[in-house]
DSSP file (Angstrom, degrees, kcal/mol; ACC not computed):
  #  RESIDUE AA STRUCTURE BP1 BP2  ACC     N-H-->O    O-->H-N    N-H-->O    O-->H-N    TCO  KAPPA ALPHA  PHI   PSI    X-CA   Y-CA   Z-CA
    1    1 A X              0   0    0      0, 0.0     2,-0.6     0, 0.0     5,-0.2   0.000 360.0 360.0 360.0 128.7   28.5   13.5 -157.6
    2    2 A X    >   -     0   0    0      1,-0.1     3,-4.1    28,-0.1    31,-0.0  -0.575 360.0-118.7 -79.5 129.1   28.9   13.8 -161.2
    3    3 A X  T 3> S+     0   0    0     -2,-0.6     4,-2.5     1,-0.4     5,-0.3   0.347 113.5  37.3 -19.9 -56.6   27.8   16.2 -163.6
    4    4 A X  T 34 S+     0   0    0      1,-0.2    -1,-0.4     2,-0.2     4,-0.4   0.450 113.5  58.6 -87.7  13.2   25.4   13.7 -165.8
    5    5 A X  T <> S+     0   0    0     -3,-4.1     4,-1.6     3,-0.1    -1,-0.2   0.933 107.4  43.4 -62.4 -47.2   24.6   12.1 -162.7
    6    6 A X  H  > S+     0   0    0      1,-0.3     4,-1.6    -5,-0.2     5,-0.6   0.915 113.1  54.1 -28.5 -67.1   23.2   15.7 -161.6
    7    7 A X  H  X S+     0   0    0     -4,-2.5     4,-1.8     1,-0.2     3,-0.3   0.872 108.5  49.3 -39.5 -44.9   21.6   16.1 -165.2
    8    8 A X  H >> S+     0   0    0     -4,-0.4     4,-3.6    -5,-0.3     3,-1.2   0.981 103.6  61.9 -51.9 -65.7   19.6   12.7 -164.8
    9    9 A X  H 3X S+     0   0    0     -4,-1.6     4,-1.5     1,-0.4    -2,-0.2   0.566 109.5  38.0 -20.9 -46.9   18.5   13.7 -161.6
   10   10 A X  H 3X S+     0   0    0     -4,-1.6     4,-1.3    -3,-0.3    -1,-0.4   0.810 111.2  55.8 -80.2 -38.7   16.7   16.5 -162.9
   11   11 A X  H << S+     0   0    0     -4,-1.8    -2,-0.3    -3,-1.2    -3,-0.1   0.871 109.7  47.2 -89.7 -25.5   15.5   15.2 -165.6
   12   12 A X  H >< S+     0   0    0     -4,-3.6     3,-3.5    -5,-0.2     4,-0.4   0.966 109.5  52.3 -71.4 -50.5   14.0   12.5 -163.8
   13   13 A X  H >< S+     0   0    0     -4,-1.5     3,-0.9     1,-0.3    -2,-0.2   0.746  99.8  61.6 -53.3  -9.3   12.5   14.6 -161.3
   14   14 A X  T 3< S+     0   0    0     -4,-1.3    -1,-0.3     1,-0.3    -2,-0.1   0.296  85.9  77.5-103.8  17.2   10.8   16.8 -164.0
   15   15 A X  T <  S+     0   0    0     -3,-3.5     2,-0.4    -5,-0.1    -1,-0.3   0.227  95.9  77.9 -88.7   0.3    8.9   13.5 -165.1
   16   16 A X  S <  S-     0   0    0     -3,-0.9     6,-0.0    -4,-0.4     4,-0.0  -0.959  78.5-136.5-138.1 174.1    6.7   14.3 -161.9
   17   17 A X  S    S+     0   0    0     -2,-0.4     2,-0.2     4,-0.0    -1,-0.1   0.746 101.5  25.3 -75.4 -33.6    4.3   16.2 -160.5
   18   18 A X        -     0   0    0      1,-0.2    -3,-0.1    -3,-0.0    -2,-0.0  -0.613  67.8-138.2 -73.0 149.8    6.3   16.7 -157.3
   19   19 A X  S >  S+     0   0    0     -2,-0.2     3,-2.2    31,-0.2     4,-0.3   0.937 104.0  71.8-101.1 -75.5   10.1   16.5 -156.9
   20   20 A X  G >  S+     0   0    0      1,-0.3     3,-1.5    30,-0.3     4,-0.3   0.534  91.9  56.1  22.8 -67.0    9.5   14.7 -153.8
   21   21 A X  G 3  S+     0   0    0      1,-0.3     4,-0.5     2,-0.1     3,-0.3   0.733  93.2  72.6 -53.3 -16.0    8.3   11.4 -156.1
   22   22 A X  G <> S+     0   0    0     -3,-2.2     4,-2.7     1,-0.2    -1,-0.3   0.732  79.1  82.3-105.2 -23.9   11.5   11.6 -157.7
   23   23 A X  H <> S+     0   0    0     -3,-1.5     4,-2.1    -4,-0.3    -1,-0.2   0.818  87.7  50.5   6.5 -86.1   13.7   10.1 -154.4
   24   24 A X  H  > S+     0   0    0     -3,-0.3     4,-3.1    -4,-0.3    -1,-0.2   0.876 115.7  38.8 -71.8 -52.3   13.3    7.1 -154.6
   25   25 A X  H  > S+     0   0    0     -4,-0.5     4,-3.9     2,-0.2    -1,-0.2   0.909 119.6  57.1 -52.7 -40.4   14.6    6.8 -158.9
   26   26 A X  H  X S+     0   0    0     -4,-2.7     4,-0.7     1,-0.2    -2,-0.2   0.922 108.0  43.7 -54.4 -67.8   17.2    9.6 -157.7
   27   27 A X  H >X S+     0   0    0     -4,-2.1     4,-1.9     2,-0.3     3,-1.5   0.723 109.0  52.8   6.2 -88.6   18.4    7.3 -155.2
   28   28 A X  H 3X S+     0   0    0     -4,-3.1     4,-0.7     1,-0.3    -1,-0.3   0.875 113.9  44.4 -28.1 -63.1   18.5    4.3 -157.2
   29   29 A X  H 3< S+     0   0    0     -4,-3.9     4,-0.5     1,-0.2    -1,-0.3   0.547 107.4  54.1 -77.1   9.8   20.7    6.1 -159.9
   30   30 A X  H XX S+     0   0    0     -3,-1.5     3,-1.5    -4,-0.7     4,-0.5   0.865 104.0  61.7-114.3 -43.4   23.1    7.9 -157.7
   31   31 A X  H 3< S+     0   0    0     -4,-1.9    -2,-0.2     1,-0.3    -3,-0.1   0.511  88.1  65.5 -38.4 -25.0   23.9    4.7 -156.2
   32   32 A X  T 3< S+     0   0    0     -4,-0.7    -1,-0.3     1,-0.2    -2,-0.1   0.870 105.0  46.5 -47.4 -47.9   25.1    3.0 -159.1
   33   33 A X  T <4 S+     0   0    0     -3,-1.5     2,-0.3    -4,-0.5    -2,-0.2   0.495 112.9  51.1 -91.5   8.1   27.9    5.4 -159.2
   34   34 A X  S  < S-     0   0    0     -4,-0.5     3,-0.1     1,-0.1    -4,-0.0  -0.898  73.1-126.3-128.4 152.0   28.9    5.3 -155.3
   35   35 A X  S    S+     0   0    0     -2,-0.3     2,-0.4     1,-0.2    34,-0.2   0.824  93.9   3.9 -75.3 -16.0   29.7    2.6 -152.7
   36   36 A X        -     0   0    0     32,-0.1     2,-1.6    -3,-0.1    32,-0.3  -0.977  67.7-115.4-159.8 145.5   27.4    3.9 -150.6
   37   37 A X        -     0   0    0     30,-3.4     5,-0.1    -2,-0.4    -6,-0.0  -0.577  55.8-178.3 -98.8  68.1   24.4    6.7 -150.0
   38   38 A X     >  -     0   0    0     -2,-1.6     4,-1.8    29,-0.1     5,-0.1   0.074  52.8 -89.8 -66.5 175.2   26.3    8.6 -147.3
   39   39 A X  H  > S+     0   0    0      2,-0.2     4,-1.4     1,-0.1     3,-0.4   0.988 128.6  50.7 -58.8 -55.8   25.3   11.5 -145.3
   40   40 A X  H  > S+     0   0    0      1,-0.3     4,-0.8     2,-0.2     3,-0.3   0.674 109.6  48.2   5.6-103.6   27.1   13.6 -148.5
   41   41 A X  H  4 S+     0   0    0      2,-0.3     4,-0.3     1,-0.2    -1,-0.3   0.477 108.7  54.7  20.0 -79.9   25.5   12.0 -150.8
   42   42 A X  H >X S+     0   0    0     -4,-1.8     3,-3.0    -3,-0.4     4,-2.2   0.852 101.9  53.0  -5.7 -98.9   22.3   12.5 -149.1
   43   43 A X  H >X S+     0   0    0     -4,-1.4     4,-3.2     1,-0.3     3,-1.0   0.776 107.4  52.8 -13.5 -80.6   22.3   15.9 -148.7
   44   44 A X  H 3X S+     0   0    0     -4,-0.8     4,-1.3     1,-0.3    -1,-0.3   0.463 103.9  55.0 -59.5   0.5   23.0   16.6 -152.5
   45   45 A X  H <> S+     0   0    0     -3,-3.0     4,-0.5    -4,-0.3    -1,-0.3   0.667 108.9  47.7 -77.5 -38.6   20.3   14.6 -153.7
   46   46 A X  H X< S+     0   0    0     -4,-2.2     3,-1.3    -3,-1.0     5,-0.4   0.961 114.6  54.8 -75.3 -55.5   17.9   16.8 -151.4
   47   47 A X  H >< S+     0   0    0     -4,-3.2     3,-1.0     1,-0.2    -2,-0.2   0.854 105.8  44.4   0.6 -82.5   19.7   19.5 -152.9
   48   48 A X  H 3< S+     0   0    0     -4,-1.3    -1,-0.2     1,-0.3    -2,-0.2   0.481 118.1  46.3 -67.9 -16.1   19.2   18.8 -156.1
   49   49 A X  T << S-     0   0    0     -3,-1.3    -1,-0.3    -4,-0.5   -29,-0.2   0.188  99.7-127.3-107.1  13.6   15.8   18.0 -155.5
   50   50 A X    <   +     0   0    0     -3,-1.0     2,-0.3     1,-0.2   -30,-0.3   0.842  65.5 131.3  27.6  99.1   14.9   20.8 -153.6
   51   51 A X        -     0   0    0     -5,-0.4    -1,-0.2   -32,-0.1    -2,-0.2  -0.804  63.1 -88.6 161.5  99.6   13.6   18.8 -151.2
   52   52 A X     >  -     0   0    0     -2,-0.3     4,-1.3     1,-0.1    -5,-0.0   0.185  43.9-122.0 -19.6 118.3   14.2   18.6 -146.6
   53   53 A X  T  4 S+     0   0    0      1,-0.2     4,-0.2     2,-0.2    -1,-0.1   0.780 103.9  67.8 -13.1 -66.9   16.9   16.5 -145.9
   54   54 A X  T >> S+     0   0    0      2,-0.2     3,-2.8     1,-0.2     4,-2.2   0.933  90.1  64.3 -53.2 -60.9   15.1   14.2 -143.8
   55   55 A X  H 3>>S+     0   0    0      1,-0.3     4,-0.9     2,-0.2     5,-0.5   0.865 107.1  40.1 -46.5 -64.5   12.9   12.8 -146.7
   56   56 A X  H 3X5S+     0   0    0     -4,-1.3     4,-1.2     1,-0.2    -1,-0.3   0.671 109.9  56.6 -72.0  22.0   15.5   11.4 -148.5
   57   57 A X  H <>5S+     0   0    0     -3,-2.8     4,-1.3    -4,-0.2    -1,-0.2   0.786 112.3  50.3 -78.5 -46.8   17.4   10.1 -145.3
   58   58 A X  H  <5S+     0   0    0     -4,-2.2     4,-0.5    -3,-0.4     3,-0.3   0.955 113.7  42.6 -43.8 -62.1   13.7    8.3 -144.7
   59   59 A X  H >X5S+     0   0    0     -4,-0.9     3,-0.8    -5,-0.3     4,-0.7   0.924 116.3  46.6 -48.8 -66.0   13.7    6.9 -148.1
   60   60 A X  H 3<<S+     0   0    0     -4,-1.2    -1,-0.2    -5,-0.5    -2,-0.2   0.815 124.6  32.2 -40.1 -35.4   17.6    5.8 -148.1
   61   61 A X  T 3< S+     0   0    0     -4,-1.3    -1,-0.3    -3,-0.3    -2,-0.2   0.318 114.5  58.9-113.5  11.7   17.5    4.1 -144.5
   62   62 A X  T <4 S+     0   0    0     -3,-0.8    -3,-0.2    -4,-0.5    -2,-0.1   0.820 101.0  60.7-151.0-102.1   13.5    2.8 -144.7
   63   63 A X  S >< S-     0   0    0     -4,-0.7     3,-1.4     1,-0.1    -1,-0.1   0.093  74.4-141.6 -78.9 134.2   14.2    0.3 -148.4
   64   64 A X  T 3  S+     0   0    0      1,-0.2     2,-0.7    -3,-0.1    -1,-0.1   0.931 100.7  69.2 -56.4 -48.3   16.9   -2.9 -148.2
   65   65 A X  T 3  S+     0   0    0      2,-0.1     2,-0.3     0, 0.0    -1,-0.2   0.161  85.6  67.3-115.4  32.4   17.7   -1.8 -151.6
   66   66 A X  S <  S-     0   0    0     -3,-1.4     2,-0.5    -2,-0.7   -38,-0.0  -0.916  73.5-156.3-118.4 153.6   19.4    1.5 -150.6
   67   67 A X        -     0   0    0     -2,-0.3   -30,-3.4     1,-0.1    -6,-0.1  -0.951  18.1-172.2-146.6 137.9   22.7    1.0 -148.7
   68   68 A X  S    S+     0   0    0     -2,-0.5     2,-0.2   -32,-0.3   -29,-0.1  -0.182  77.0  60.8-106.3  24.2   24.3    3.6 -146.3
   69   69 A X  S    S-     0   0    0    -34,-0.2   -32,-0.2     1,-0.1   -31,-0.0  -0.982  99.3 -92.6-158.5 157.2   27.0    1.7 -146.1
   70   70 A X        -     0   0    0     -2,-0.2     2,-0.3   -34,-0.1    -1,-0.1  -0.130  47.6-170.9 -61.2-165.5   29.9    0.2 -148.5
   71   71 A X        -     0   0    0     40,-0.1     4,-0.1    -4,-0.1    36,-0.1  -0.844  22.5 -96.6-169.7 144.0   28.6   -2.9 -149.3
   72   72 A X        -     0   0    0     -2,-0.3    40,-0.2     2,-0.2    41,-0.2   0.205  37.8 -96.8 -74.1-177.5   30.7   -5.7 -151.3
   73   73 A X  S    S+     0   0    0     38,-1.3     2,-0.4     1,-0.2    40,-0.2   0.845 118.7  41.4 -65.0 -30.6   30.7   -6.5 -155.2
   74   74 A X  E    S-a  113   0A   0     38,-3.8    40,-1.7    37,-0.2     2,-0.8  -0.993  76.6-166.5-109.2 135.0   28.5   -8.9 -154.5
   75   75 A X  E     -a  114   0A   0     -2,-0.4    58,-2.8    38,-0.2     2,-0.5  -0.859   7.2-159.8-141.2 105.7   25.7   -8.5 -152.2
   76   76 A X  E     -aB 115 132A   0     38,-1.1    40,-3.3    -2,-0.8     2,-1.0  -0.691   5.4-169.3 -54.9  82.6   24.0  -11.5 -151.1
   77   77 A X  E     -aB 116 131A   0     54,-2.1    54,-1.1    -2,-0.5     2,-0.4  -0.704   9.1-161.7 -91.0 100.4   20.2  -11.1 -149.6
   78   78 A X  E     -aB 117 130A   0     38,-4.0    40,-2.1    -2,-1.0    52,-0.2  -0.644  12.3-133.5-101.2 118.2   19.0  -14.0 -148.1
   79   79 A X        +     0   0    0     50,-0.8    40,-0.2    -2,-0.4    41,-0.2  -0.101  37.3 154.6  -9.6 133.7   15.2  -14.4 -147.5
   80   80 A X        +     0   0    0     39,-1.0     2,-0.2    38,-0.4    40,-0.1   0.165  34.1 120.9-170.1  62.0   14.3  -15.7 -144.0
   81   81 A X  S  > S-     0   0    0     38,-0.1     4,-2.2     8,-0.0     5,-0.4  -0.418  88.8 -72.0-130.5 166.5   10.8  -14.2 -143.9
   82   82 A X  T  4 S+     0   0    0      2,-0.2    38,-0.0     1,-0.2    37,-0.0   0.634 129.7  43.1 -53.3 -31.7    8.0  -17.3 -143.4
   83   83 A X  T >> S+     0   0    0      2,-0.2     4,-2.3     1,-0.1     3,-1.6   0.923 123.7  43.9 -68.8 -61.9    7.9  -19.3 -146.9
   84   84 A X  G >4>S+     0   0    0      1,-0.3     3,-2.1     2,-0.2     5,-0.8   0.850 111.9  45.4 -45.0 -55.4   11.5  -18.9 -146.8
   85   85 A X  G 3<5S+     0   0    0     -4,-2.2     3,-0.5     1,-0.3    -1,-0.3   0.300 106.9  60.2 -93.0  -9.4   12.4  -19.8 -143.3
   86   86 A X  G <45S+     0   0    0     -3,-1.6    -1,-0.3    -5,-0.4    -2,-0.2   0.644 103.2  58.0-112.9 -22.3    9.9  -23.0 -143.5
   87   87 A X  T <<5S-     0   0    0     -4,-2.3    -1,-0.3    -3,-2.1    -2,-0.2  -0.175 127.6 -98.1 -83.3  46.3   12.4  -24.2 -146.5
   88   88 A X  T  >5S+     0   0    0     -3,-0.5     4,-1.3     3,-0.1    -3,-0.2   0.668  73.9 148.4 102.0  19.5   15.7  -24.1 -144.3
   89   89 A X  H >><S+     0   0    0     -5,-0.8     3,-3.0    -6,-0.2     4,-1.2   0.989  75.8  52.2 -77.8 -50.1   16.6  -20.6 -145.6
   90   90 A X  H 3> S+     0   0    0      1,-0.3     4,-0.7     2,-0.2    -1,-0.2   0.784 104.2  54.7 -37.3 -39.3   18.3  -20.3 -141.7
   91   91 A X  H 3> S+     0   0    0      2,-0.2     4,-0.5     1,-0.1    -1,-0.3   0.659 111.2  46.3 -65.0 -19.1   20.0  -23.4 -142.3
   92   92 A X  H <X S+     0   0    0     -3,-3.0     4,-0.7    -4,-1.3     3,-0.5   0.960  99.4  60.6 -68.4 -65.6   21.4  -21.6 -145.3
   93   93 A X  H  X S+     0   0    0     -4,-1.2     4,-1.0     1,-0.3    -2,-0.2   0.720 107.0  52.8 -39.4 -27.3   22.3  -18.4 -143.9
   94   94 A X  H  X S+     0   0    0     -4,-0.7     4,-1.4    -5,-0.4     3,-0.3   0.875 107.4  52.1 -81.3 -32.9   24.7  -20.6 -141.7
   95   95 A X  H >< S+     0   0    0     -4,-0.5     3,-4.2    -3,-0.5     2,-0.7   0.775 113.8  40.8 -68.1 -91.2   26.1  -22.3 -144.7
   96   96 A X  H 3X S+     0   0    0     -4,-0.7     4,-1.3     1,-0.3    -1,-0.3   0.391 112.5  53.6 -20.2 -25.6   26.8  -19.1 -146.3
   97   97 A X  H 3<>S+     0   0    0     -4,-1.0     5,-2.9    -2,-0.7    -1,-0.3   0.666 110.6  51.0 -86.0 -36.5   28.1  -17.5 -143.0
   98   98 A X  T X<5S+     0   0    0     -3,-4.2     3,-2.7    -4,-1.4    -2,-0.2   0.967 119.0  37.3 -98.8 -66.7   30.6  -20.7 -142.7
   99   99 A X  T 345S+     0   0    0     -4,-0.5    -2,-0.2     1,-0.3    -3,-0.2   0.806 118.7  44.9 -73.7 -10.7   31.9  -20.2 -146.5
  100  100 A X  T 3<5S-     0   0    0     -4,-1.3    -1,-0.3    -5,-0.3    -2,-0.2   0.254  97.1-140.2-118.9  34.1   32.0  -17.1 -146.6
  101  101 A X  T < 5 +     0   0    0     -3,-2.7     2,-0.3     1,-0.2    -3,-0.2   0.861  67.4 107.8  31.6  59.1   33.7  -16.7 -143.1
  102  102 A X      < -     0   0    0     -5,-2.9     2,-0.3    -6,-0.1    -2,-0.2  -0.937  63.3-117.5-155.5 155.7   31.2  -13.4 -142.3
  103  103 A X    >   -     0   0    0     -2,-0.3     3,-2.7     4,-0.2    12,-0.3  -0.668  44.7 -81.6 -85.0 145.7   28.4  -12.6 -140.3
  104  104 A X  T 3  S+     0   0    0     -2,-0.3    12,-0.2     1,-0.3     3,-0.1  -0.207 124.0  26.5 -52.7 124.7   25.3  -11.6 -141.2
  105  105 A X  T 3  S+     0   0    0     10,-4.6    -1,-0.3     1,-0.2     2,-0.2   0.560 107.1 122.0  99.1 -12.8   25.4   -7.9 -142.0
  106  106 A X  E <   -C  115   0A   0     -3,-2.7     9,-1.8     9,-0.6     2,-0.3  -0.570  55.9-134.8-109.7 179.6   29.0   -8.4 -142.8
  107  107 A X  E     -C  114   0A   0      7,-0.2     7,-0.2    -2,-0.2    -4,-0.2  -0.823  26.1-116.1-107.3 152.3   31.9   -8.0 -145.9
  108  108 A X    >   -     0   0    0      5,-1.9     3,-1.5    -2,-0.3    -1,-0.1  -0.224  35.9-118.7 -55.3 152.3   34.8  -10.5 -147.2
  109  109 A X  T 3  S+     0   0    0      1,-0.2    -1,-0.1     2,-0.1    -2,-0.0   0.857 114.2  63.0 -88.7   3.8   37.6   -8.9 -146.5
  110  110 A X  T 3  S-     0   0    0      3,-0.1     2,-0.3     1,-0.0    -1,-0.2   0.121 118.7-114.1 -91.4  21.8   38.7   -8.7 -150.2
  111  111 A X  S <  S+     0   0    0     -3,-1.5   -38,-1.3     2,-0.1   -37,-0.2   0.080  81.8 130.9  74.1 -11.5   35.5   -6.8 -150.2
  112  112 A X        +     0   0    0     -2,-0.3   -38,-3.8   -40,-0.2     2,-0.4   0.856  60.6  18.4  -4.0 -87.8   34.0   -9.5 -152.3
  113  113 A X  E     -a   74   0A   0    -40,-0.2    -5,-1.9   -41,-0.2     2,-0.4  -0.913  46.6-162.2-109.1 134.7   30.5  -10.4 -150.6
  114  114 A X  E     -aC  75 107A   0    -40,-1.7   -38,-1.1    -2,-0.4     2,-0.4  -0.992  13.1-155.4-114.1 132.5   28.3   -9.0 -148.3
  115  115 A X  E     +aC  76 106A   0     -9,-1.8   -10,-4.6    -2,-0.4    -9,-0.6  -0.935  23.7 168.8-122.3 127.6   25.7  -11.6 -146.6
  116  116 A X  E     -a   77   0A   0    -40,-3.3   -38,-4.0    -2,-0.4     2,-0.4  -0.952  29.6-138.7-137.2 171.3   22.4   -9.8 -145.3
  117  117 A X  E     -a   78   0A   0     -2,-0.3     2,-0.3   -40,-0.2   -38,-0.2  -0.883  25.0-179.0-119.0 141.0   19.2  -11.1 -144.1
  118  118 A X        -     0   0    0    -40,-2.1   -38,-0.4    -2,-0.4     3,-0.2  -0.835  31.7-119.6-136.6 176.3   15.9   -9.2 -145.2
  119  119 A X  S    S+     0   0    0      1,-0.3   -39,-1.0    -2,-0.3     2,-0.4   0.989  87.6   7.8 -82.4 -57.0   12.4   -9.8 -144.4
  120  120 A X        +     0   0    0    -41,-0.2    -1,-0.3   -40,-0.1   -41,-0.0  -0.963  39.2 179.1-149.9 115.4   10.7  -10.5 -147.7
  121  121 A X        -     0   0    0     -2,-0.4    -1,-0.1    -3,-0.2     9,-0.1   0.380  50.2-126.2 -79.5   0.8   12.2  -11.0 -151.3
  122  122 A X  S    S+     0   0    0      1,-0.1     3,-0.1     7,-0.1    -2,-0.1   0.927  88.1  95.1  53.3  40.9    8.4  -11.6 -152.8
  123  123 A X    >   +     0   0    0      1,-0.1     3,-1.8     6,-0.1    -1,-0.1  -0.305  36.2 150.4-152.6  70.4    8.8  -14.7 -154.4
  124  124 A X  G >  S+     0   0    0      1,-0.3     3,-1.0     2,-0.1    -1,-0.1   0.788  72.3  66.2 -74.6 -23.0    7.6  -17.0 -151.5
  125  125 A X  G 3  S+     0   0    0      1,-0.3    -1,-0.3    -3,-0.1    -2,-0.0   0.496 103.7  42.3 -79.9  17.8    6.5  -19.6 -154.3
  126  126 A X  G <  S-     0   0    0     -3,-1.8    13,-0.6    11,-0.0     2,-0.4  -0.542 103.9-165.3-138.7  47.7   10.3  -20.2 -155.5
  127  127 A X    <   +     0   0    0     -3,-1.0     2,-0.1    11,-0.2    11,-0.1  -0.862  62.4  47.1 -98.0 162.6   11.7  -20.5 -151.7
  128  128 A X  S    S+     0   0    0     -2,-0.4    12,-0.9     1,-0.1     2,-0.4   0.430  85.6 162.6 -52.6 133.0   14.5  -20.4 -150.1
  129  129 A X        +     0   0    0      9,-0.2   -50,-0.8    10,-0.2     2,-0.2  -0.960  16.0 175.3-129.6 138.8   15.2  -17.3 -152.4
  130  130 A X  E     -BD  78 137A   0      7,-0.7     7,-4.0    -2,-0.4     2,-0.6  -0.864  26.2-128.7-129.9-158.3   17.9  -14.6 -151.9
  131  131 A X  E     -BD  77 136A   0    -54,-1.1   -54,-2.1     5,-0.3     2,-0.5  -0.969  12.1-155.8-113.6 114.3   18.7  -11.7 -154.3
  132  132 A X  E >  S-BD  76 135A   0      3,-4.3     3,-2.7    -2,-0.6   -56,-0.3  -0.975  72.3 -50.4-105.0 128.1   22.6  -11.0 -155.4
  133  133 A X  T 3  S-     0   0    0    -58,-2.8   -56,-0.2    -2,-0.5   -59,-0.1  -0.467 127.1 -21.8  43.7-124.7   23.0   -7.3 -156.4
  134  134 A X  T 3  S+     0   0    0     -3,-0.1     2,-0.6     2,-0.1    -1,-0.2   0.360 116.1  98.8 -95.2 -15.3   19.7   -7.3 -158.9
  135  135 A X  E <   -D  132   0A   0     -3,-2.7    -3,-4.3    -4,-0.1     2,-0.3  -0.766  60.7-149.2-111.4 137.0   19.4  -10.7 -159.7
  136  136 A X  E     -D  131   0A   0     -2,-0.6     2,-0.4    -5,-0.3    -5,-0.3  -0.599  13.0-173.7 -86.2 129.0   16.9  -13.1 -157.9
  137  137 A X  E     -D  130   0A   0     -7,-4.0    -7,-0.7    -2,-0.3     3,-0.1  -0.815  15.6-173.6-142.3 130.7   18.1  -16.8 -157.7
  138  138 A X        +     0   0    0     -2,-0.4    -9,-0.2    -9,-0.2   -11,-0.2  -0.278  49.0  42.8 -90.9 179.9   15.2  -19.5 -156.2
  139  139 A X  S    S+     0   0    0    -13,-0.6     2,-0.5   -11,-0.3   -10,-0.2   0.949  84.5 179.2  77.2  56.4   14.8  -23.1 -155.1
  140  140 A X        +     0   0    0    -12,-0.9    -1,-0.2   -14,-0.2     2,-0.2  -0.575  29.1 146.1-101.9 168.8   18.0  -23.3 -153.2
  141  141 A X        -     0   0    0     -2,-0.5     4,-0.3    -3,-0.2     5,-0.1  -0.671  53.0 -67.3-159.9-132.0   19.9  -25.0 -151.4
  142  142 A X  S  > S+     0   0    0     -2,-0.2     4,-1.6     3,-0.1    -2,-0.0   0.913 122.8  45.8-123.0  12.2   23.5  -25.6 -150.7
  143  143 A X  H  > S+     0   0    0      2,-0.2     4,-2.9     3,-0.1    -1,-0.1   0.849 110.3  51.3 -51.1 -53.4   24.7  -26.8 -153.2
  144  144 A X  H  > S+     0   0    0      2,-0.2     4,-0.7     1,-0.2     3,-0.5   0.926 113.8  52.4 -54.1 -94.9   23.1  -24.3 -155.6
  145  145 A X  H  > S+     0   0    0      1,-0.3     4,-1.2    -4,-0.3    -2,-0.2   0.532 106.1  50.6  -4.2 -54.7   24.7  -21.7 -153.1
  146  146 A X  H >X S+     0   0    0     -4,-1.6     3,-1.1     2,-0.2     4,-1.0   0.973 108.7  59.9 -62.7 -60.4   28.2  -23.4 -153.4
  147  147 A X  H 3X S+     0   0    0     -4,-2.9     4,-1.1    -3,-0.5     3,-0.2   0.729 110.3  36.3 -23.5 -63.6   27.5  -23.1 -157.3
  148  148 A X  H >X S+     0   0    0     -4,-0.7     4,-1.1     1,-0.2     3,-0.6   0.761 103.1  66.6 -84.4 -11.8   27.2  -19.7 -157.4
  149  149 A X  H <X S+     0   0    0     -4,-1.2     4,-1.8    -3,-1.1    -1,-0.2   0.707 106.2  45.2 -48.6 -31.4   29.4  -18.6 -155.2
  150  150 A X  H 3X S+     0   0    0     -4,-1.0     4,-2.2    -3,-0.2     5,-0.3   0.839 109.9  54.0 -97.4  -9.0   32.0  -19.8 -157.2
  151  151 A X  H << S+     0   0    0     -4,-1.1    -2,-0.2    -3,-0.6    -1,-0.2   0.770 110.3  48.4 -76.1 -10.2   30.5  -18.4 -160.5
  152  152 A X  H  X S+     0   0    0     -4,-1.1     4,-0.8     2,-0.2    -2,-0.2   0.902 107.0  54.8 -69.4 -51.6   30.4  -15.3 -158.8
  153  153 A X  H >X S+     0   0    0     -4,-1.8     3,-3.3     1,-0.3     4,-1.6   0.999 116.3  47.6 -59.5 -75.9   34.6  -16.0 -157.6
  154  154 A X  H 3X S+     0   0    0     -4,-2.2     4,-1.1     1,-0.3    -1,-0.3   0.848  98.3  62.3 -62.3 -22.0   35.1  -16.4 -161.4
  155  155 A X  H 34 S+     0   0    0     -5,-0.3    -1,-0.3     1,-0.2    -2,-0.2   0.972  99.6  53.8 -88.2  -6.7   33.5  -13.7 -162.7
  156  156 A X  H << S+     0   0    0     -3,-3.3    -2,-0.2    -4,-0.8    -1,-0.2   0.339 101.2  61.8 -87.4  -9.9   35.7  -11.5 -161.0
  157  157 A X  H  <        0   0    0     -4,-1.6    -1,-0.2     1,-0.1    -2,-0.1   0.721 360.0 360.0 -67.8 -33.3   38.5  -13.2 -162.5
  158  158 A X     <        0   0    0     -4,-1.1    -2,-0.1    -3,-0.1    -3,-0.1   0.203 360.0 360.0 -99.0 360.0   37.4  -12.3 -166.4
């Protein structure tokens, strides 16, 4: 891990009252700089936090929006929790599965996309919803889907 990651790391954790609280932010940021929150990984973060192993293993493997595994440049979370799943978000997840010639739970092999299915993105009044990397995009369908997929294709072109 690297040195001003460390330095964040502390410096968040010494915004609480407990090092414990400070997981989840640790987490967050050490993941920016890695493909993935490996057992490694782990470990120094508990380290660094003084802090059992096991919690941040909980923390890491417990929230979708930690991954303990590589996960592509784009990483595509499709709704298909009840709001969602009553607009056609399954019927989506098959479109996406069919372009992007992947399984759920799987990568392109240019390492490109990763398509997963999560329970609840919390924005049941704009479904079908998924997530890519940070950014929420609602009201789909598959057209919209084909759209971005290819602004996505091109942004990795520029």
């Amino acid at each position: 891990m690297q040195e001003h990651v460390k330095e964040q790391i502390n410096e968040i954790a010494g915004r609480y009252r407990t090092r414990r609280s400070a997981i989840m932010p640790a987490l967050a940021l050490v993941q920016e700089t890695v493909d993935s929150l490996h057992g490694d990984i782990l470990m120094e973060v508990a380290n660094l936090l003084d802090v059992p192993e096991i919690w941040v293993f909980e923390v890491a493997t417990f929230y979708e929006m930690f991954h303990t595994e590589p996960v592509g440049k784009f990483h595509i979370q499709l709704c298909t929790n009840v709001s969602c799943m009553l607009a056609q978000a399954e019927q989506l997840a098959q479109h996406l599965e069919t372009k992007l010639q992947i399984s759920r739970g799987g990568t392109t092999p240019d390492g490109m996309f990763t398509l997963t299915t999560v329970e609840c993105l919390g924005s049941c009044n704009t479904a079908p919803v998924m997530m890519v990397n940070r950014d929420y995009h609602e009201n789909l369908d598959e057209q919209r889907i084909d759209d971005l997929l290819v602004q996505f294709r091109q942004q990795m072109e520029h």
